[in-house]
N, C-alpha and C positions, 0 to 999 in steps of 0.2 A: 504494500500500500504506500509504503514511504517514497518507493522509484515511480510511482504514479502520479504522486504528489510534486518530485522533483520534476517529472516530465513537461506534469503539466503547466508549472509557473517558468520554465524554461521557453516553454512552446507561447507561454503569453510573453514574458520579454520580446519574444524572436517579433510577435505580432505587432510589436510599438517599434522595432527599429528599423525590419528589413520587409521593403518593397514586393509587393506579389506581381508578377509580367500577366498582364490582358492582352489577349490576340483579337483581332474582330477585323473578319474578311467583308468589302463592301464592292459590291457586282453588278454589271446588270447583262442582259443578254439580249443580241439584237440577232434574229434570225438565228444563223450557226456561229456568230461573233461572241466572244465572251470578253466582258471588260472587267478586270477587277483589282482590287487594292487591299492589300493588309497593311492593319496599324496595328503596332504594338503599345499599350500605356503598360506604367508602375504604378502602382498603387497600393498605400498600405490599407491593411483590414483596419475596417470600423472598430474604433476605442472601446465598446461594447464587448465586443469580439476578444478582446484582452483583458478587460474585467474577467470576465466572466470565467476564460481558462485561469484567470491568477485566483478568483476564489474558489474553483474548483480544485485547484494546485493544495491550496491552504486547506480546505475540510480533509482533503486528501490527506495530509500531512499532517494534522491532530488526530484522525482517525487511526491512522497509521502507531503515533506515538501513545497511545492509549492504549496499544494492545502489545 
C-alpha cells in the first residue's frame, strides 16, 4: 500500500511539471484529393487532475502506515 501511495503522489508531481503532447489531424477531401495537417500542442493536465492523485497518494500512505 505504501508503493501505491509513493506512486501515486509521484505521478501527481509528474502532472504539475511535465507537459502531455496532443496530436489532432485536420483534413478535408475533395473528390480523390486529400488535404491534411497535423498539429501537435503540450499541455499540462488540469490542476484537479493532480489534486486528486496527490490525495489519493496520501490516504494511500496513512492506510499503508496503519497497518
Amino acid at each position: 500500500m505504501k508503493a501505491l501511495g509513493v506512486l501515486l503522489v509521484v505521478l501527481a508531481v509528474l502532472s504539475f511539471l511535465v507537459p502531455v503532447p496532443r496530436r489532432e489531424r485536420h483534413g478535408i477531401s475533395i473528390g480523390d484529393a486529400r488535404f491534411s495537417v497535423q498539429t501537435e500542442h503540450r499541455e499540462k493536465l488540469p490542476p484537479a487532475v493532480g489534486m486528486i492523485l496527490a490525495a489519493a497518494g496520501v490516504v494511500a500512505l496513512l492506510l499503508g502506515a496503519r497497518n
